[in-house]
Predicted model as a PDB file, atoms N, CA, C, CB and O in Angstrom, pLDDT in the B-factor column:
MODEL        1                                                                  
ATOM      1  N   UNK A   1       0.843  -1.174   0.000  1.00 64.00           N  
ATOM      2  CA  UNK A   1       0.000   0.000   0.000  1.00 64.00           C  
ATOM      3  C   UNK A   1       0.891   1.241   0.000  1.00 64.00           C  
ATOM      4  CB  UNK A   1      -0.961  -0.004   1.219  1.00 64.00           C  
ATOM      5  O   UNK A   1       1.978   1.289   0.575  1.00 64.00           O  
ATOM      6  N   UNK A   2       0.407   2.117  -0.609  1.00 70.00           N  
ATOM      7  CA  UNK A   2       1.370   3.224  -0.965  1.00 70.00           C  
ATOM      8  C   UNK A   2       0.470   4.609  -0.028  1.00 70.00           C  
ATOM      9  CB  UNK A   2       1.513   3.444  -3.031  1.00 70.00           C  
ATOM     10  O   UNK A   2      -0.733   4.711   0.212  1.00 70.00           O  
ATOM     11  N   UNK A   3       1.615   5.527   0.333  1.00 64.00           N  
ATOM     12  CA  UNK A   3       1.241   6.403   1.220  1.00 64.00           C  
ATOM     13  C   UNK A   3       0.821   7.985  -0.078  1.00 64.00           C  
ATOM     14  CB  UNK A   3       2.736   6.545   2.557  1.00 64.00           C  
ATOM     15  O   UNK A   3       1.752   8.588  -0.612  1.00 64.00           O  
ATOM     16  N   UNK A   4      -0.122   8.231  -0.247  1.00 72.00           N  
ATOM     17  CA  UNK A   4      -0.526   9.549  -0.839  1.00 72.00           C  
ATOM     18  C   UNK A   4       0.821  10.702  -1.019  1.00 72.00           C  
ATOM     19  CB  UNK A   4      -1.743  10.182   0.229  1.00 72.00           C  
ATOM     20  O   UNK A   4       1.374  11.052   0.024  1.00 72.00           O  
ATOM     21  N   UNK A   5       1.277  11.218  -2.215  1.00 73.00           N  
ATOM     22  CA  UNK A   5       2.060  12.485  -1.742  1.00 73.00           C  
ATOM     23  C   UNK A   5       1.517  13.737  -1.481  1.00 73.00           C  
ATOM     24  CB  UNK A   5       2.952  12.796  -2.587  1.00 73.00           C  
ATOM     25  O   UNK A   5       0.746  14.288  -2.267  1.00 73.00           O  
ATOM     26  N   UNK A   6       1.962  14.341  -0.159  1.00 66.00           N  
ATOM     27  CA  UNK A   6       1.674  15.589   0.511  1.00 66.00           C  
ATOM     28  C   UNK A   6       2.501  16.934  -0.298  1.00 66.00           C  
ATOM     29  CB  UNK A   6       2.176  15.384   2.157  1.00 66.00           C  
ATOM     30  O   UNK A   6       3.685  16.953  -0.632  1.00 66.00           O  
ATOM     31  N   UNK A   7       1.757  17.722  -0.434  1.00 71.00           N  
ATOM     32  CA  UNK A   7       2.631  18.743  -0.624  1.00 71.00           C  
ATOM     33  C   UNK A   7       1.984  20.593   0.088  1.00 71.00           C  
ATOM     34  CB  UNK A   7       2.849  18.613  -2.445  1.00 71.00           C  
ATOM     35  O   UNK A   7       0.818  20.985   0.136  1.00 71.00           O  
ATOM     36  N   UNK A   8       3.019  21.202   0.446  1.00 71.00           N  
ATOM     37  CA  UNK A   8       2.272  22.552   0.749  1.00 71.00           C  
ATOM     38  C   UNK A   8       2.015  23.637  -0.349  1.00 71.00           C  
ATOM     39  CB  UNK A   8       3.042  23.255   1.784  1.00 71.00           C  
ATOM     40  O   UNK A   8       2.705  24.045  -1.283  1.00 71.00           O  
ATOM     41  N   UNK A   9       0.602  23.995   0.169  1.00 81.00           N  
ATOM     42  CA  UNK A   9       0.250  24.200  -1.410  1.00 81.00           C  
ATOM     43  C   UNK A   9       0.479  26.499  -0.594  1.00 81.00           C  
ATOM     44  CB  UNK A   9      -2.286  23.118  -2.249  1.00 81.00           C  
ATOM     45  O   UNK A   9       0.331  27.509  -1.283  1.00 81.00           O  
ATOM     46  N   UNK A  10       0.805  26.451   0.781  1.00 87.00           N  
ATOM     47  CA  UNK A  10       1.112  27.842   1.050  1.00 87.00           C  
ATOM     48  C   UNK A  10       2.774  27.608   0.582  1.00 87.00           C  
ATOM     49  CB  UNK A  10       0.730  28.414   2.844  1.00 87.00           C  
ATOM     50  O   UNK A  10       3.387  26.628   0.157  1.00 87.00           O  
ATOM     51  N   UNK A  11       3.204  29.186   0.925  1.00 90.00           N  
ATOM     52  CA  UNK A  11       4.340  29.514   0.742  1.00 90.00           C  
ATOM     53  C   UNK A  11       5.410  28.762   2.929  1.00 90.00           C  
ATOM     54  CB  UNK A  11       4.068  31.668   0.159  1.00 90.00           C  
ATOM     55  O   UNK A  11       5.091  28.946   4.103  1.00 90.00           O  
ATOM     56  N   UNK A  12       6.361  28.150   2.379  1.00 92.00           N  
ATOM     57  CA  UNK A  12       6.724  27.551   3.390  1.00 92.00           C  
ATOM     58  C   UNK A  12       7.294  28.341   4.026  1.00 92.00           C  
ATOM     59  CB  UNK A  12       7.309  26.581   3.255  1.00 92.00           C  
ATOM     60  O   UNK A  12       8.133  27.756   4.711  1.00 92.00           O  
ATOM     61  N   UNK A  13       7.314  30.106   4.295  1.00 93.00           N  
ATOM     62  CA  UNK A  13       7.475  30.553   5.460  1.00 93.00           C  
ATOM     63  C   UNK A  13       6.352  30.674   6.496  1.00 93.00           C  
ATOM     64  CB  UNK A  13       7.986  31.601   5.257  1.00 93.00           C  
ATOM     65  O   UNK A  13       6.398  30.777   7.722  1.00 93.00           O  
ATOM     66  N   UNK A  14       5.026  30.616   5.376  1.00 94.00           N  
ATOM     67  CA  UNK A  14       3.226  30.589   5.797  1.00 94.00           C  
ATOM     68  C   UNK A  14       2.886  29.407   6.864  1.00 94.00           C  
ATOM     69  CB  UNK A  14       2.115  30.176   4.224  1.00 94.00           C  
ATOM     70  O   UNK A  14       2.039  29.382   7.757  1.00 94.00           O  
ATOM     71  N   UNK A  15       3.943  28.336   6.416  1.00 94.00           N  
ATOM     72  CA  UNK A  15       3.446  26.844   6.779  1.00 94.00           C  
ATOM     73  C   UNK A  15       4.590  27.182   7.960  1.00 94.00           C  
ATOM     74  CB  UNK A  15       3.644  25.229   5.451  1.00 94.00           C  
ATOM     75  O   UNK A  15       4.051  27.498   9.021  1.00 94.00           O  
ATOM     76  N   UNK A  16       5.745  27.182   7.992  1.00 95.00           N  
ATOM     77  CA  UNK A  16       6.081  27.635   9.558  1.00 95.00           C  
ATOM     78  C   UNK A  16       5.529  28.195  10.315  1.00 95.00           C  
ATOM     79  CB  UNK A  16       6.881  28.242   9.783  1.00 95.00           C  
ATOM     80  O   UNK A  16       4.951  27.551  11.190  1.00 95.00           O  
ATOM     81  N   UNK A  17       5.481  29.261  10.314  1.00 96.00           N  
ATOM     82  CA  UNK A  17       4.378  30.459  10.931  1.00 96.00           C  
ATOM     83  C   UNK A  17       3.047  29.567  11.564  1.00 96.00           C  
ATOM     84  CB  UNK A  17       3.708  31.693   9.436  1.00 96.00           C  
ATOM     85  O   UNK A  17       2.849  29.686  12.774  1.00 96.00           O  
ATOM     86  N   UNK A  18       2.303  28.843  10.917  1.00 95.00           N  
ATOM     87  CA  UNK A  18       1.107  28.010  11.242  1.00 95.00           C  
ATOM     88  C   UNK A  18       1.437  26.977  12.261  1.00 95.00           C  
ATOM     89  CB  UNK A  18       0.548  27.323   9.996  1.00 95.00           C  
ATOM     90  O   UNK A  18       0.919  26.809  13.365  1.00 95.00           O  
ATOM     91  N   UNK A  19       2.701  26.108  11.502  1.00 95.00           N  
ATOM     92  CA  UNK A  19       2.902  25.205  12.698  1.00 95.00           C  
ATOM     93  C   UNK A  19       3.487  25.341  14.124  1.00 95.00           C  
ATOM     94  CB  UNK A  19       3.544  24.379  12.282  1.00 95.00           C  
ATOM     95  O   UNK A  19       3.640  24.547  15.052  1.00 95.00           O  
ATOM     96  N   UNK A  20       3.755  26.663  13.936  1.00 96.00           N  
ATOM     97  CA  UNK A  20       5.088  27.352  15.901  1.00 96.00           C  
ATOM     98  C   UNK A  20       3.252  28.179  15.734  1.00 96.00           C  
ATOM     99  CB  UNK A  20       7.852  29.267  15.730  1.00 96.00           C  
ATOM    100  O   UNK A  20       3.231  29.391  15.947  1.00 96.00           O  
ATOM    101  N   UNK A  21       2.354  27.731  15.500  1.00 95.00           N  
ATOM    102  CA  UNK A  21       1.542  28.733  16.057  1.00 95.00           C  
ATOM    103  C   UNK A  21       1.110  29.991  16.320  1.00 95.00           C  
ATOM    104  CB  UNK A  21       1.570  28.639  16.574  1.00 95.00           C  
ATOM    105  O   UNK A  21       0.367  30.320  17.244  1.00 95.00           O  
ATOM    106  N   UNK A  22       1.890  31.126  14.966  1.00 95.00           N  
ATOM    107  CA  UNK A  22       1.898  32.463  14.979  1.00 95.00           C  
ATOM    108  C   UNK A  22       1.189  32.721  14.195  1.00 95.00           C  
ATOM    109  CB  UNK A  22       2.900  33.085  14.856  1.00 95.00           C  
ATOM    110  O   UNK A  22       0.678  33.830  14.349  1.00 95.00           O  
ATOM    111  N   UNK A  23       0.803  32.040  13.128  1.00 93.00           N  
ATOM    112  CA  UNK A  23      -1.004  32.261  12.441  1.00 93.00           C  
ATOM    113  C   UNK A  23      -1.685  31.148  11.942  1.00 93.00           C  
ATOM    114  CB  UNK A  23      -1.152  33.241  11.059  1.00 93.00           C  
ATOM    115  O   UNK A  23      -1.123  30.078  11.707  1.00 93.00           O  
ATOM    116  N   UNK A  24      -3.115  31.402  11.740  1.00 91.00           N  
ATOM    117  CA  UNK A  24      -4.087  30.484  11.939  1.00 91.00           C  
ATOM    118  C   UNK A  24      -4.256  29.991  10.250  1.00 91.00           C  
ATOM    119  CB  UNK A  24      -5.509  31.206  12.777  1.00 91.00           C  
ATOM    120  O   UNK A  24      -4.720  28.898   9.922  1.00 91.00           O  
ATOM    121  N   UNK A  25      -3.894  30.784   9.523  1.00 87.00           N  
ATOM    122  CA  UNK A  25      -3.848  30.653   7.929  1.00 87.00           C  
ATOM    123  C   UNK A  25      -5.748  30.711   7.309  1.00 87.00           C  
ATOM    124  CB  UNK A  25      -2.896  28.764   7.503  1.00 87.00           C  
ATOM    125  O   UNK A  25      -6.478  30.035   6.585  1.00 87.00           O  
ATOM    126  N   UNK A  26      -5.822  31.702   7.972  1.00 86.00           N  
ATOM    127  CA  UNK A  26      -7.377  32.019   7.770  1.00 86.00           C  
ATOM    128  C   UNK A  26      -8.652  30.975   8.557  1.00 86.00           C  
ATOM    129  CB  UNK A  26      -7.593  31.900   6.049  1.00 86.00           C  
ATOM    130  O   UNK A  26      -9.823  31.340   8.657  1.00 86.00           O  
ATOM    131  N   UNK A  27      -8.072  29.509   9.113  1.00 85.00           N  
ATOM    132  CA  UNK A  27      -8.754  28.914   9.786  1.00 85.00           C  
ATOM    133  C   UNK A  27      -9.231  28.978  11.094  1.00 85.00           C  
ATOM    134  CB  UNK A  27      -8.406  28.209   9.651  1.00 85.00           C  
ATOM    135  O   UNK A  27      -8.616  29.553  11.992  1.00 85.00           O  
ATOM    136  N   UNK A  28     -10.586  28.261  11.280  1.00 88.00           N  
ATOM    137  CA  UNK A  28     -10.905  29.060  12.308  1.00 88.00           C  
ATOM    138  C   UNK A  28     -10.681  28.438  13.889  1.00 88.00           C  
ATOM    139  CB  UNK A  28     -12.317  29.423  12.026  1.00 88.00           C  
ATOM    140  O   UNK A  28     -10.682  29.277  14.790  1.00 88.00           O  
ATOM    141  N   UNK A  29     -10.467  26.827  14.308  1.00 91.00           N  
ATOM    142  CA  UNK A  29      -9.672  26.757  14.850  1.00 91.00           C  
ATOM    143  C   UNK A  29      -8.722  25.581  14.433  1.00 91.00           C  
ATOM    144  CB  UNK A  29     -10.122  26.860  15.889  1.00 91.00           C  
ATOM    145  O   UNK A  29      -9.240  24.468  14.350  1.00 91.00           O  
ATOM    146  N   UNK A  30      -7.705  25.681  14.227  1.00 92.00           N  
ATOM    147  CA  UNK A  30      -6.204  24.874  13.605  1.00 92.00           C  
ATOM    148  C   UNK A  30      -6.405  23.798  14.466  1.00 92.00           C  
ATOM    149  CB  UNK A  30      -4.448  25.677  13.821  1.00 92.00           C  
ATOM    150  O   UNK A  30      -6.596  24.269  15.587  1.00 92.00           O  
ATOM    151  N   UNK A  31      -6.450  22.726  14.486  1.00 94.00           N  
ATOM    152  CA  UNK A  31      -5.783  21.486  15.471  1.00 94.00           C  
ATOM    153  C   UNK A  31      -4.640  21.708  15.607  1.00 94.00           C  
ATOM    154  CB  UNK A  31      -5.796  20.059  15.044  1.00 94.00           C  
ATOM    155  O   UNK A  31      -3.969  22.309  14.768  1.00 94.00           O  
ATOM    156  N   UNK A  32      -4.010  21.066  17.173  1.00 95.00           N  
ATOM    157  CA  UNK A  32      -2.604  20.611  16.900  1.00 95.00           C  
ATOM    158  C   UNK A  32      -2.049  19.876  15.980  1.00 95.00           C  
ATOM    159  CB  UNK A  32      -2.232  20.085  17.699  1.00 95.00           C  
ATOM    160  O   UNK A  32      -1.114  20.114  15.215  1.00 95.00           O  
ATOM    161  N   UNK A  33      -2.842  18.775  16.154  1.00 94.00           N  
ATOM    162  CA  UNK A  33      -2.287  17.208  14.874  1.00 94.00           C  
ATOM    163  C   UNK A  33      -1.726  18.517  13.614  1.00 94.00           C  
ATOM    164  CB  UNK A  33      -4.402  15.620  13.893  1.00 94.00           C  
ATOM    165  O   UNK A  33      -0.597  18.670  13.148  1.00 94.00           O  
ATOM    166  N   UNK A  34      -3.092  19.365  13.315  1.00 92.00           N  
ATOM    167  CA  UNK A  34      -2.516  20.282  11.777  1.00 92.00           C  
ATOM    168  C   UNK A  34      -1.418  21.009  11.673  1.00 92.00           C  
ATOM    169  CB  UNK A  34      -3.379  21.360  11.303  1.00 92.00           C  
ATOM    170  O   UNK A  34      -0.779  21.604  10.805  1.00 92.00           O  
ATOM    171  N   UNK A  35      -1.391  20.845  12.521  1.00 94.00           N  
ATOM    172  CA  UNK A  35       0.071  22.285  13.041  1.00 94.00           C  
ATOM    173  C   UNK A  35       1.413  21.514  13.236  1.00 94.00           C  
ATOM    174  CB  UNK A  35      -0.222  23.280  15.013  1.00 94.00           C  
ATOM    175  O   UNK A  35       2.543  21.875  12.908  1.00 94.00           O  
ATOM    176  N   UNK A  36       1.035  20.432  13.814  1.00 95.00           N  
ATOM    177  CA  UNK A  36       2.288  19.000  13.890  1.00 95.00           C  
ATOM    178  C   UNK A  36       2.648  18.911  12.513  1.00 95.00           C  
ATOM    179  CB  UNK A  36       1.652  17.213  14.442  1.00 95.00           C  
ATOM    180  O   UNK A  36       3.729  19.272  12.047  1.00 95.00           O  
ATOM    181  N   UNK A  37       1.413  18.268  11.699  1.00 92.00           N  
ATOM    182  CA  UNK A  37       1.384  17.849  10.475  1.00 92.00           C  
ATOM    183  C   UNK A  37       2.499  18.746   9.215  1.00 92.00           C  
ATOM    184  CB  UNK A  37      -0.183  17.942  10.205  1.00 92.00           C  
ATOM    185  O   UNK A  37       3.292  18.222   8.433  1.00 92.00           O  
ATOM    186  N   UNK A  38       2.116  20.553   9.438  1.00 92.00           N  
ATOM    187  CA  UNK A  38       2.048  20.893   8.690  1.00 92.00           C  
ATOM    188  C   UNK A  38       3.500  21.035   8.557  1.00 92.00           C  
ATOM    189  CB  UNK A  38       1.189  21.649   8.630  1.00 92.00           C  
ATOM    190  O   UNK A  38       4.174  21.074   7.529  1.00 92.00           O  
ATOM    191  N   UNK A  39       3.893  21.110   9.902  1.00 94.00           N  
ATOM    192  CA  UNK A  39       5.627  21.683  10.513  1.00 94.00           C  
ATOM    193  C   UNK A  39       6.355  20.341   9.667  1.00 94.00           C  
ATOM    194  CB  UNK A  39       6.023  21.621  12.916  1.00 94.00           C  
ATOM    195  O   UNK A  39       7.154  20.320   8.730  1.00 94.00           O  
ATOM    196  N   UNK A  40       5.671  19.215  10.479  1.00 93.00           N  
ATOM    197  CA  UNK A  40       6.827  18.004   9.925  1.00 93.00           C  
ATOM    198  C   UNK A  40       6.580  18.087   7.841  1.00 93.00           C  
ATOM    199  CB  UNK A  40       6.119  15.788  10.855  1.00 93.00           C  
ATOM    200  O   UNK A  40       7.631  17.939   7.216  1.00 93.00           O  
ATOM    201  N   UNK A  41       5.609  18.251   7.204  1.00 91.00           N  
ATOM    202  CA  UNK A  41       5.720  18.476   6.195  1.00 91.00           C  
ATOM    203  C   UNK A  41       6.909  19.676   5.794  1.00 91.00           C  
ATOM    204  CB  UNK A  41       4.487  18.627   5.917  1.00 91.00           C  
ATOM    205  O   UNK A  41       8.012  19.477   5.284  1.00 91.00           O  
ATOM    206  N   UNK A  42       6.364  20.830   6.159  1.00 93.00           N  
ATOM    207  CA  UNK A  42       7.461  22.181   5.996  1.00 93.00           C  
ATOM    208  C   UNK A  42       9.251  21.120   6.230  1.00 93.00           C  
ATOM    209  CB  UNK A  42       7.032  23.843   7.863  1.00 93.00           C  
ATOM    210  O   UNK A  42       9.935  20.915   5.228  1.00 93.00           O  
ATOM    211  N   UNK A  43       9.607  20.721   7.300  1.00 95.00           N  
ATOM    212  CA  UNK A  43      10.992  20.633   7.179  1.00 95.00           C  
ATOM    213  C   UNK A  43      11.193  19.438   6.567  1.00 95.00           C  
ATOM    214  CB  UNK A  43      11.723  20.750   8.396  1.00 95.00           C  
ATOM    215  O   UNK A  43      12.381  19.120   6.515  1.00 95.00           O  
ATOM    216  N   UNK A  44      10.204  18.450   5.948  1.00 92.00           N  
ATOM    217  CA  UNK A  44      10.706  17.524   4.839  1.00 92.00           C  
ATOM    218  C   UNK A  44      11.129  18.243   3.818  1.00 92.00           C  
ATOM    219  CB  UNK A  44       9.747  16.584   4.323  1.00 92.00           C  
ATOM    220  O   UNK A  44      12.263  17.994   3.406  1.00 92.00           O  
ATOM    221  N   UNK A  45      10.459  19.144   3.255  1.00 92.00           N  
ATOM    222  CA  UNK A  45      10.640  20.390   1.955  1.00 92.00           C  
ATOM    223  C   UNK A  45      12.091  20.918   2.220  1.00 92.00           C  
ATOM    224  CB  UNK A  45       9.366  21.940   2.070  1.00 92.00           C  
ATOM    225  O   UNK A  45      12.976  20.778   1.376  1.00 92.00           O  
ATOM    226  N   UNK A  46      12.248  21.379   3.128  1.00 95.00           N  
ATOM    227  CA  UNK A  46      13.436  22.088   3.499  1.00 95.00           C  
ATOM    228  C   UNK A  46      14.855  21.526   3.593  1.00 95.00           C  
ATOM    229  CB  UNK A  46      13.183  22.553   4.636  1.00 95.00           C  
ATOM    230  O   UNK A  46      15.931  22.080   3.367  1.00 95.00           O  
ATOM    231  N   UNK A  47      14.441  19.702   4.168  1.00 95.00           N  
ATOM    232  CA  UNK A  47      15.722  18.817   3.757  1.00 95.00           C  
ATOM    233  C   UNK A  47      15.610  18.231   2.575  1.00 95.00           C  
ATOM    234  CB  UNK A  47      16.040  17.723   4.657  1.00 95.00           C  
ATOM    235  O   UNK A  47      16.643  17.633   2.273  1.00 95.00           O  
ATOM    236  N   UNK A  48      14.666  18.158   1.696  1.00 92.00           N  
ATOM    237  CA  UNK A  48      14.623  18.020   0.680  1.00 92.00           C  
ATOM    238  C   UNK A  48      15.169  18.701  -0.235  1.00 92.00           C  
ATOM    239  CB  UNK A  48      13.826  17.920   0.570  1.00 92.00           C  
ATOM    240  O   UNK A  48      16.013  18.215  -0.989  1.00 92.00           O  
ATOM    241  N   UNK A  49      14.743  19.988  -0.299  1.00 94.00           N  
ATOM    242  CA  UNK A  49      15.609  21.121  -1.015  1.00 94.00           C  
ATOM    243  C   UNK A  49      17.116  21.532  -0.612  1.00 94.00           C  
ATOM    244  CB  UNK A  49      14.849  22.375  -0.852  1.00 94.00           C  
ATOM    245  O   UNK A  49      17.781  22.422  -1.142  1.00 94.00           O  
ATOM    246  N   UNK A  50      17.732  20.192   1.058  1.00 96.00           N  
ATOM    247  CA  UNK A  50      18.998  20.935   1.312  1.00 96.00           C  
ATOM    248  C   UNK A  50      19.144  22.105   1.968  1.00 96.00           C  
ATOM    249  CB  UNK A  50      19.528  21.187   0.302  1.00 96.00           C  
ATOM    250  O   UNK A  50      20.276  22.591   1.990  1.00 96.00           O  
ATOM    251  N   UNK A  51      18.134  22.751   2.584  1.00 96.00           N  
ATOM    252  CA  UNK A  51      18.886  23.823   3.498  1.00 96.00           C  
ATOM    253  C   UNK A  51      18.646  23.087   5.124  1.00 96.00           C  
ATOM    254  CB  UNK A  51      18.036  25.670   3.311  1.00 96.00           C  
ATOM    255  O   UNK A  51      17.713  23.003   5.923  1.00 96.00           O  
ATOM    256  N   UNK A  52      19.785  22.727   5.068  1.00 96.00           N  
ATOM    257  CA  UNK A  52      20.038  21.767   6.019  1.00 96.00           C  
ATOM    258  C   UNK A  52      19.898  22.147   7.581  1.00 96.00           C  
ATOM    259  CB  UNK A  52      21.342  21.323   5.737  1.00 96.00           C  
ATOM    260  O   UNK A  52      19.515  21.481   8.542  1.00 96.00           O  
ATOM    261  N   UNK A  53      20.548  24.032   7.414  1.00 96.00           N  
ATOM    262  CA  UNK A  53      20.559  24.719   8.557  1.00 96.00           C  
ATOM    263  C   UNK A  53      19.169  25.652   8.893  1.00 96.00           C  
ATOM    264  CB  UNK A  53      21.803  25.533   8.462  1.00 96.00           C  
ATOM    265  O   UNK A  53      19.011  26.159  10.003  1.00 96.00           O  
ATOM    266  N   UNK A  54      18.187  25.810   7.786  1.00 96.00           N  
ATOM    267  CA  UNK A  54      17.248  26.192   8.336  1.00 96.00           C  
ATOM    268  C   UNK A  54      16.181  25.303   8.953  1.00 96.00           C  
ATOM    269  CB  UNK A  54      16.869  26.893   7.591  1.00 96.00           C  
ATOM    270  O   UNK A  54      15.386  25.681   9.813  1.00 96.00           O  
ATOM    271  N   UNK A  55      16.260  23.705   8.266  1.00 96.00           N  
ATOM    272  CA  UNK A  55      15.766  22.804   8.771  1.00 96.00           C  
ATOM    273  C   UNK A  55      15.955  22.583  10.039  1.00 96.00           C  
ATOM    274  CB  UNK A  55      15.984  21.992   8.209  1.00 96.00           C  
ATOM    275  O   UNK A  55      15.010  22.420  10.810  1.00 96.00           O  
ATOM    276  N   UNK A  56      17.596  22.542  10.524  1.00 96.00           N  
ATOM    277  CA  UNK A  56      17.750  22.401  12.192  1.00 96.00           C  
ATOM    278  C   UNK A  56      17.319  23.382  13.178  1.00 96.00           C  
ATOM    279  CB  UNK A  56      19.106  22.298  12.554  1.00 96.00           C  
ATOM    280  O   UNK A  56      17.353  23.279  14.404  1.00 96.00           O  
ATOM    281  N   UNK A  57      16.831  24.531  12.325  1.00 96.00           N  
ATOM    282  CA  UNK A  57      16.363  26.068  13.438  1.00 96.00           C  
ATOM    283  C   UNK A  57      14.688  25.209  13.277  1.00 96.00           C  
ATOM    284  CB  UNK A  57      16.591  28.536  12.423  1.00 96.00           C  
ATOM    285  O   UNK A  57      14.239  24.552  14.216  1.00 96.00           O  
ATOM    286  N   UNK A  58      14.205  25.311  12.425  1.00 96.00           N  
ATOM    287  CA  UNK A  58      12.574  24.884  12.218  1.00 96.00           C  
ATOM    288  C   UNK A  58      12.411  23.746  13.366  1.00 96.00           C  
ATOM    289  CB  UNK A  58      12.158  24.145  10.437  1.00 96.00           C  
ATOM    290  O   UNK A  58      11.631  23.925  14.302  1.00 96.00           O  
ATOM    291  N   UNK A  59      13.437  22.193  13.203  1.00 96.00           N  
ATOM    292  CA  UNK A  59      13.469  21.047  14.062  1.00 96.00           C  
ATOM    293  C   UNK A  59      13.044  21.597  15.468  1.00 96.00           C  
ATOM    294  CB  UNK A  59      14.930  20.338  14.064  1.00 96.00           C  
ATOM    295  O   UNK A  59      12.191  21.272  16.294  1.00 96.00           O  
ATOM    296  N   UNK A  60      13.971  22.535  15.385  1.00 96.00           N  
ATOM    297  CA  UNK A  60      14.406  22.682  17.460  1.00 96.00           C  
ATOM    298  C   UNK A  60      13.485  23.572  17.709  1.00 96.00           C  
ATOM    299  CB  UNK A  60      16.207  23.460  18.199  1.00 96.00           C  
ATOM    300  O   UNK A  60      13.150  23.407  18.882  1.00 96.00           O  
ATOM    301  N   UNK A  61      12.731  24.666  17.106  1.00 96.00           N  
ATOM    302  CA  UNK A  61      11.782  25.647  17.370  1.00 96.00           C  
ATOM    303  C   UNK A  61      10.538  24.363  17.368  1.00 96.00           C  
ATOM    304  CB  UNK A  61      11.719  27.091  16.101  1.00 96.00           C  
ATOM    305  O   UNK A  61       9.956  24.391  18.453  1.00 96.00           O  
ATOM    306  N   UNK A  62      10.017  23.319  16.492  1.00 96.00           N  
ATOM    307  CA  UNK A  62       8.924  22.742  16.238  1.00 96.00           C  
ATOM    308  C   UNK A  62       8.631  21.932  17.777  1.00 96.00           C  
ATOM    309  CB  UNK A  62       9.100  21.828  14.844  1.00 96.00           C  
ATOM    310  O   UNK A  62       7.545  21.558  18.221  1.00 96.00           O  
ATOM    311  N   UNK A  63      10.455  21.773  18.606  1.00 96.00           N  
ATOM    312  CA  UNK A  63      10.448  20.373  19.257  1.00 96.00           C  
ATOM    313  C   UNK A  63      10.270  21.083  20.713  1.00 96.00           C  
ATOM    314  CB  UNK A  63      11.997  19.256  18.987  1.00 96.00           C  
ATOM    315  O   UNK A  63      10.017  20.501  21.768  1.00 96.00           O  
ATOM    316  N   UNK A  64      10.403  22.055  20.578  1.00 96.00           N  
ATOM    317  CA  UNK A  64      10.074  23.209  21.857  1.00 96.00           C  
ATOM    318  C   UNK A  64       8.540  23.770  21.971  1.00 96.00           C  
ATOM    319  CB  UNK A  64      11.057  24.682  21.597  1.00 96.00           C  
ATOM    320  O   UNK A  64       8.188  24.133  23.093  1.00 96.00           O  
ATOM    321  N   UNK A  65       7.621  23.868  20.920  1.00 95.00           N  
ATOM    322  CA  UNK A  65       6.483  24.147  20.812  1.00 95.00           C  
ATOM    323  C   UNK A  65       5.907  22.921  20.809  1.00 95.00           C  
ATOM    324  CB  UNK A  65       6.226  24.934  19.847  1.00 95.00           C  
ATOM    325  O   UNK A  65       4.700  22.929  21.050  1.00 95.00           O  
ATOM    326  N   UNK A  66       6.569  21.544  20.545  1.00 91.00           N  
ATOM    327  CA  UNK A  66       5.217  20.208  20.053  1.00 91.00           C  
ATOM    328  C   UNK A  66       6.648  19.339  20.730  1.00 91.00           C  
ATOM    329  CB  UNK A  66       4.452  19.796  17.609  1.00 91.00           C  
ATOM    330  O   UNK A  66       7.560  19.107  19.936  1.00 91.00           O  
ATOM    331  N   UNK A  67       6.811  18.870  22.219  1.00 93.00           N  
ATOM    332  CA  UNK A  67       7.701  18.468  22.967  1.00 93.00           C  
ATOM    333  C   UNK A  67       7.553  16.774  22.427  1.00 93.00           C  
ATOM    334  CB  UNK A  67       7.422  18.939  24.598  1.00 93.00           C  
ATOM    335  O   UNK A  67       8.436  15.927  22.560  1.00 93.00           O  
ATOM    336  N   UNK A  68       6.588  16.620  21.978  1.00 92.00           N  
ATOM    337  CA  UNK A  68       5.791  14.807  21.860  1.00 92.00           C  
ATOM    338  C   UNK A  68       5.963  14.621  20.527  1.00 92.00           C  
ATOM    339  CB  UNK A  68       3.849  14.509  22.244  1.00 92.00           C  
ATOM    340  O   UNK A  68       5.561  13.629  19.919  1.00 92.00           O  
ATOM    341  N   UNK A  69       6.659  15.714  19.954  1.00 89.00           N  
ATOM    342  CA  UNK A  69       6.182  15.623  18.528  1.00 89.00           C  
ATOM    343  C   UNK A  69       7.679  14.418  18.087  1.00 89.00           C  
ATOM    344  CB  UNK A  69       6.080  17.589  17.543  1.00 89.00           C  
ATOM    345  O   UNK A  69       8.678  14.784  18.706  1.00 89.00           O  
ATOM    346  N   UNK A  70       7.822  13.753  17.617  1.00 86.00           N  
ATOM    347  CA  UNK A  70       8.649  13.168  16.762  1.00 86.00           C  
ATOM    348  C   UNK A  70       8.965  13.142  15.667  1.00 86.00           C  
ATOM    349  CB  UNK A  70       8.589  12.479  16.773  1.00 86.00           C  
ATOM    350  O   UNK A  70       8.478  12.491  14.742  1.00 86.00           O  
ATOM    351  N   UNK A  71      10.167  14.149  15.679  1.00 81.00           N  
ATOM    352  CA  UNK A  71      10.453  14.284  14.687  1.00 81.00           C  
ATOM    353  C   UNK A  71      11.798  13.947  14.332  1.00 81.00           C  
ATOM    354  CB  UNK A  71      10.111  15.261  14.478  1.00 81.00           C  
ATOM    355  O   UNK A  71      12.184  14.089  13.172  1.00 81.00           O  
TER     356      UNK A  71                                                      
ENDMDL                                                                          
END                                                                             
């Protein structure tokens, strides 16, 4: 069984911002899970594309706001 591909369809400073919880992205109330979701999506993109060092600022900011989160 194959897993669906995800992609962010905001701009991935938008999708940070959403997942550390500094905006709601017009929704009216965000889940955590979405905000987990959206973060661990955002820094797949980001090691994907290789910026290796903004990925480790995003990691450690995501793991300080979502302590359970595994990432």
């Amino acid at each position: 069984m194959s897993l669906p591909e995800l992609r962010l369809v905001v701009p991935i400073e938008e999708a940070i911002l959403f997942a550390l919880g500094l905006t709601d992205l017009d929704l009216d109330e965000p889940s955590d899970q979405a905000r987990q979701l959206i973060g661990l999506i955002a820094v797949d993109h980001l090691e994907y594309s290789e910026q290796w060092r903004l990925s480790g600022i995003i990691r450690t900011a995501l793991k300080q706001k979502w302590p359970d989160l595994n990432l």
